[in-house]
VEXMI-85210 format. One record per residue (C-alpha): residue in one letter; x, y, z. Coordinates in steps of 0.001 Angstrom, whole numbers, plus 500000, padded with zeros to 6 digits. Each point is the difference from the previous one (the first is absolute). Example, Ala and Ser with C-alpha at 12.3 -4.5 7.8 and 13.67 -1.06 7.14 Angstrom:
2
A512300495500507800
S501370503440499340
# end
This chain:
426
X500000500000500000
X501149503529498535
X500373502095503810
X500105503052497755
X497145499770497621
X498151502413502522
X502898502405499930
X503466500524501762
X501389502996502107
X503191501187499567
X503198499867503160
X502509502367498852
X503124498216501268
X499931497496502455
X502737501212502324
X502535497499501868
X499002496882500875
X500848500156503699
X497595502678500502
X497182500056497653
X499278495929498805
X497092500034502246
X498246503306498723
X500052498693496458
X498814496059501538
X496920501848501569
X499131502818497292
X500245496742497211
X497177498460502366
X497478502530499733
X500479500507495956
X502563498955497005
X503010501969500190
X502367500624496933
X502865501429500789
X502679502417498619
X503250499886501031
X503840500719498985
X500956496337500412
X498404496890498906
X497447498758502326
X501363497012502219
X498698499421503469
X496966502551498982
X498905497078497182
X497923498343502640
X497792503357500703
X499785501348496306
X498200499278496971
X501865501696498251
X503378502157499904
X501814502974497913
X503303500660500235
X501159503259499091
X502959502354500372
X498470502387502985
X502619502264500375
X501212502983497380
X503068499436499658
X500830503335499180
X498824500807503030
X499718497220502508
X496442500924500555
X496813497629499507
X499462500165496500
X496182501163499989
X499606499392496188
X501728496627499842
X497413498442503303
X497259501588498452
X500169498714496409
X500523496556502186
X496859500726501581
X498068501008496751
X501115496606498246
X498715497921502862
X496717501851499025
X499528499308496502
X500040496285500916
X498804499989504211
X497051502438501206
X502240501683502647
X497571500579503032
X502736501890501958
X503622500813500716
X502211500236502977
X503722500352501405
X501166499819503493
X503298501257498592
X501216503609501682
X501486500739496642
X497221498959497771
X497290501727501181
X499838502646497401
X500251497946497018
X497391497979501400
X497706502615500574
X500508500978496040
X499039496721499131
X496526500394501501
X499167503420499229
X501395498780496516
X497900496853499966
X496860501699501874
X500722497660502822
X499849500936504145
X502927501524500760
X501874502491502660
X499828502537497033
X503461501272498872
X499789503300501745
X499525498121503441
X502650497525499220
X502293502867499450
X499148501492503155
X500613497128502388
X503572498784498129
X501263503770499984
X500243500646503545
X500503503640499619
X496737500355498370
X498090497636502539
X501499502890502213
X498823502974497970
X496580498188499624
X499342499493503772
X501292503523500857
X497602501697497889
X497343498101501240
X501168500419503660
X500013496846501135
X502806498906503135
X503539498679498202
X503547501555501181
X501054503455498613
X502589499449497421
X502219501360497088
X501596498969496819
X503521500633499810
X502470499458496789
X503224500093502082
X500875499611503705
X500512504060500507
X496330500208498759
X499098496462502628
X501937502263502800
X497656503329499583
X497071497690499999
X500822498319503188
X500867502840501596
X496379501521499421
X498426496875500735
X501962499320503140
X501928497188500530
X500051496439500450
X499057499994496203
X499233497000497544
X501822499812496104
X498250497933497931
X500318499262496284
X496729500967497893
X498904496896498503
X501237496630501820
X498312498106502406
X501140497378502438
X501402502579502074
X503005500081497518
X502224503435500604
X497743501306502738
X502540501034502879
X499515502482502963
X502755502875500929
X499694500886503310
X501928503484499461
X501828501958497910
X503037498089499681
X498099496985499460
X498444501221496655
X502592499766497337
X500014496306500681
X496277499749499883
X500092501677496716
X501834497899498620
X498774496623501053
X496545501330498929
X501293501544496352
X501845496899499243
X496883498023500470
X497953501877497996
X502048499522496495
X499116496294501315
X496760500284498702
X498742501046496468
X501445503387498935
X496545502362499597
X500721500010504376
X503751500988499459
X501038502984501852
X499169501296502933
X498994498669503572
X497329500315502225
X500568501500503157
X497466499555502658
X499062500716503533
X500693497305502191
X497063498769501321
X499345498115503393
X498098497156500673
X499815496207498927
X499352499224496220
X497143498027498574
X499157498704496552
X496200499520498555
X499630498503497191
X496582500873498427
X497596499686496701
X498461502790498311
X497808499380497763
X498054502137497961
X501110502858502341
X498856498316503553
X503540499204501904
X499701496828502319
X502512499220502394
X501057496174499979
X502495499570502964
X501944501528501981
X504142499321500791
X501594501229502725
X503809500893498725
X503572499665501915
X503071501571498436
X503566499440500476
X503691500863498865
X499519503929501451
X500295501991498328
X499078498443497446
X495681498861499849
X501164496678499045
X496062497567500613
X501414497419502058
X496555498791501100
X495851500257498970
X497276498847502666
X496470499573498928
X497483499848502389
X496576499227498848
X498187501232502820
X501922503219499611
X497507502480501602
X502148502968498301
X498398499043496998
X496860501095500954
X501314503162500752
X497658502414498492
X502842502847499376
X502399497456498903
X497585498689497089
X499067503723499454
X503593501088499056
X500841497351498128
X496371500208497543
X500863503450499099
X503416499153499368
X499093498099497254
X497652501884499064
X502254503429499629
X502433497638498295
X497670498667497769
X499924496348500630
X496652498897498080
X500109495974500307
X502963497795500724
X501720498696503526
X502512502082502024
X502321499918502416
X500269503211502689
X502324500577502277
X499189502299503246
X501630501626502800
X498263500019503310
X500728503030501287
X498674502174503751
X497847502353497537
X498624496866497971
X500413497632496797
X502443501997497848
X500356498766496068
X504106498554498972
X498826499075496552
X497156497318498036
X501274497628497740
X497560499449496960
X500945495894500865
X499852497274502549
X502660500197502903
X503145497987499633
X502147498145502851
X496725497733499776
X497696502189501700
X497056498937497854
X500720496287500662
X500124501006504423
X496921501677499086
X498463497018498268
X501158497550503132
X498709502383502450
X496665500779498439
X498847497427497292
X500057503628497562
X501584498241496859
X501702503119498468
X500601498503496459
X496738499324499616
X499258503668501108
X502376501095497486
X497797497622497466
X496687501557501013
X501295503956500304
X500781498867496184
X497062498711498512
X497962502295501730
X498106497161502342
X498412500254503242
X502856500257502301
X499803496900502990
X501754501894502739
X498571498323503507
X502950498381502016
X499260496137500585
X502515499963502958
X501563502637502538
X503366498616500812
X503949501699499624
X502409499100497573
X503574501492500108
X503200499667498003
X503526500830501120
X502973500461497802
X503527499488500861
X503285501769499391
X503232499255500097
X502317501682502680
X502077501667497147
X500831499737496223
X500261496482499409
X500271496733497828
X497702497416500813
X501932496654500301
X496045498184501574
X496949500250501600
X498319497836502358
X496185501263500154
X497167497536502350
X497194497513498471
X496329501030500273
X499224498261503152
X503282500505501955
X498911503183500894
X496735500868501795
X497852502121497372
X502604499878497398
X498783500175496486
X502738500229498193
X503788500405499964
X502366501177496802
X503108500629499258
X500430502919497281
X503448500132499294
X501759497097498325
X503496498745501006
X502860502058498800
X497813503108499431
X500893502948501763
X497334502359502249
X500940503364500821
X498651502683501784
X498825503551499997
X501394502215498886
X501710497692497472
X496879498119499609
X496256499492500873
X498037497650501154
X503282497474500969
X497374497231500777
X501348496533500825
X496868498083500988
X496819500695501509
X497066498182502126
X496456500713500136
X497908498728502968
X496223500460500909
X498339499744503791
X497403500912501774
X501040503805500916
X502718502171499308
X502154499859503120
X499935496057499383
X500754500321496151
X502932501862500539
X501423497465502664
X499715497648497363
X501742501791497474
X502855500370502371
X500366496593501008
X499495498898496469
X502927502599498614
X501943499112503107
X500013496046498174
X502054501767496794
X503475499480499299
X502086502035497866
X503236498493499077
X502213502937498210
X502931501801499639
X500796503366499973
X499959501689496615
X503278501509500146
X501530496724500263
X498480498513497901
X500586502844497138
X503779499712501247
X499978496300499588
X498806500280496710
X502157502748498937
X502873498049501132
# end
């Protein structure tokens, strides 16, 4: 039997394995996906009906190559009626969004895309409708970065305009922290695709613990999903060592919380699709760090699904094809995942990670890193991840016992990377 005869929708890259196999497993559940992709489909083939591979990036200018994806996209209809399309992608949500305006499909719209991925326009946005985010500046070299923080008072935050992941985002406690900052925070940003080159955000520090929401809009209502409860690490760097998701999260329910973040996305001009905001909990309220126009990574959306029965891929599905979204938890219970890092710049000779079972709670246990690959840290790199655990309980205080006894049961054989660059150079 033909799974597609009804019609397909579209995934727009299907991300690394590690962290995104089970959004495409649950979204191919609810309808046929085809996907496109830069590589040829290979543990994807058991969720897809059908696949496209296509050059995605310009390579004159490293950038998503809008035209290529979206004459992809328009050959998949002249065989497939395309019901919808969708990317959980950070760097393909504009070329997805011209896809479905192109294709008259339910989209984010182009203009909102834009928005959230440029995060000095999600900050221009929110200003002028005068809703609580830190008071900021864009600055094209580190003299300009030093006037700014001076006027906005210091500690400060640098962050590069359009990456995610917490990638280049660094604090400066004072003036003679601030060069540095600049720099970790410009290098970053010629990371990412060149239309966000030059210049870096620099922000008011704000204080208070950080949450995540991930949410559905659809047709212009914005529904929050779940809520995560973030720790960082590697000061002073915002490195996301750990995510907690409580389904019973009473902050959820927070009537100024959901306020802020619907006209958010409204102002930015979110119209359908699933997103991922980030929030400061601050003394004078819920203040606004930015809205991605895509699910959370670090596996939020899968915590989200253990702690709440919410299946976000399927979400993604529905926000897509414009059907009656099926938002009502089936269980209240936490889910957390912890990451761990290596004590400094390092090759990995082994790791030792625990079985499912061995652990109370445990649901699973990974190492990321291969042997003989090399992890380093910020400022030389982000997100030096070496293997992570994700354990669910009852309540919070519980969960994150668990996660600590589980990451306590890891074992990182390695050696340090300047010996092992001087063995090899030797």
């Amino acid at each position: 039997m033909d799974r597609s005869a009804d019609g397909v929708v579209l995934l727009i890259g299907s991300g690394q394995q590690l962290y995104r196999q089970y959004l495409v497993e649950d979204a191919s559940q609810r309808t046929p996906l085809w996907l496109i992709d830069a590589g040829v489909a290979t543990w994807q083939r058991p969720f897809v009906v059908g696949s496209s591979t296509v050059d995605m990036l310009d390579s004159a200018r490293s950038v998503p190559d809008e035209k290529a994806l979206f004459e992809a996209a328009a050959e998949v209809s002249r065989t497939h009626r395309v019901l919808g399309v969708f990317t959980y992608d950070e760097a393909l949500v504009i070329a997805t969004a011209h896809i479905a305006e192109r294709l008259g499909l339910a989209g984010c719209t182009v203009e909102g895309a834009d928005r959230c991925r440029n995060k000095h326009r999600t900050r221009q946005a929110l200003t002028e409708a005068g809703l609580p985010q830190p008071t900021f500046a864009l600055a094209a070299t580190a003299a300009e970065a030093a006037r700014a923080a001076e006027t906005i008072g210091y500690p400060v935050v640098l962050k590069p305009r359009g990456m995610g992941a917490s990638i280049g985002v660094v604090r400066a406690g004072d003036a003679a922290e601030l060069e540095a900052a600049f720099a970790v925070a410009e290098h970053a940003s010629f990371i990412g695709p060149p239309s966000f080159e030059g210049g870096v955000l620099v922000e008011e520090f704000m204080v208070g613990p950080e949450i995540s929401v991930d949410g559905a809009v659809a047709a212009g209502t914005y529904s929050p999903l779940f809520l995560a409860r973030k720790e960082l690490g590697l000061e002073p760097y915002f490195e996301e060592v750990s995510h907690v998701v409580d389904g019973a999260d009473q902050r959820l329910d927070d009537p100024e919380l959901r306020h802020v973040l619907a006209e958010a996305h409204r102002v930015l001009g979110v119209q359908d699709g699933i997103t991922h905001a980030e929030v400061r909990l601050t003394s004078k309220g819920p203040v606004v760090i930015e809205v991605n126009a895509r699910l959370g990574g670090d596996l939020i959306p899968y915590l989200g699904k253990l702690a709440t029965g919410i299946d976000p891929g399927q979400v993604a599905v529905d926000v897509a094809t414009r059907t009656p979204l099926r938002l009502e938890p089936l269980r209240q219970i936490c889910a957390g995942i912890r990451f761990l890092y290596p004590p400094r710049d390092c090759r990995v000779l082994d790791i030792s990670v625990p079985e499912v079972g061995d652990v109370p709670g445990l649901v699973a246990a990974r190492a990321m890193v291969a042997p003989g690959r090399s992890v380093r840290l910020p400022p030389r790199a982000h997100i030096g991840r070496y293997a992570y655990v994700i354990c669910t309980a009852d309540q919070p205080v519980a969960c994150a016992a668990r996660l600590e006894n589980a990451a306590a049961r890891i074992t990182l054989n390695h050696e340090p990377l300047e010996l092992a660059l001087a063995d090899e150079r030797a």
